[in-house]
C-alpha angles and dihedrals in degrees: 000000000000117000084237088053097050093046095051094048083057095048099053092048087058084045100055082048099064092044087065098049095048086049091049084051096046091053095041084055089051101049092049092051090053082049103047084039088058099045092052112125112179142100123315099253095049088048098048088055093050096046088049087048089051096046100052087038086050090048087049101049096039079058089050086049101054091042081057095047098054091045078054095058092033089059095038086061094052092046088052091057093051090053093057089052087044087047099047091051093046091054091055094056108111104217119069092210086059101047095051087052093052090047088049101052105028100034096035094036090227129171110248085248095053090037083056089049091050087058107041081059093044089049104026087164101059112110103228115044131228122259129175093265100041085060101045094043083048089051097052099052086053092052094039084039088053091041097050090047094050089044083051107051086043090062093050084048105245098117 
């Protein structure tokens, strides 16, 4: 699990967050209008106008929307990709403890707080408790432990 993976992987999560939440918006801009467009109460001309104004900014958002939409699911695919590979690294790594605090992190998307809490309640019985630090601290010798060894065995010319 390269540094740039995992950080890609990070950033199109946020991404598809904030996807969401424009689309949430969109259709929280468009609901209001409908609904602004129904209580009018004025003369016929004014209302005409504004009808005619609703309807095109409706037209336009409702287009916003469903470009947003298929970046959504276009990004939704690509996320889905990452998280096999996430998945598949996270299988081959050889303590329990650890794999339950990638999956936790990476997969979740917990805090390394929350990700500690998570295993003092998976492994109530250990004698010295998680913390934040203890995990990510935890989680960064296993990766500079995997990278030495790959850059190792590269420069013995076995990669």
């Amino acid at each position: 699990m390269g540094k740039e993976f995992r950080k890609q992987y990070s950033e199109i999560r946020a991404e598809i967050n904030d996807l969401k939440g424009r689309i949430a918006k969109e259709k929280k801009k468009i609901y209001d209008l409908q609904l602004y467009n129904k209580n009018t109460t004025t003369d016929m001309g004014i209302l005409k106008k504004l009808e005619c104004f609703i309807d095109s900014t409706d037209e336009c958002q409702e287009f916003v929307i469903r470009c947003r939409v298929i970046k959504l699911k276009f990004l939704e695919e690509k996320l889905s990709g990452l998280l096999d590979k996430v998945e598949n690294d996270i299988e081959k790594i050889p303590v329990s403890d650890l794999r339950l605090m990638f999956r936790l992190y990476y997969i979740d998307g917990l805090t390394w707080e929350i990700v500690a809490l998570k295993m003092n309640f998976a492994y109530p019985k250990r004698r010295i408790s998680y913390t934040g630090d203890s995990c990510r601290i935890r989680h960064n010798r296993y990766l500079k432990k995997i990278n030495h060894f790959s850059v190792r065995q590269c420069s013995m010319n076995k990669c």
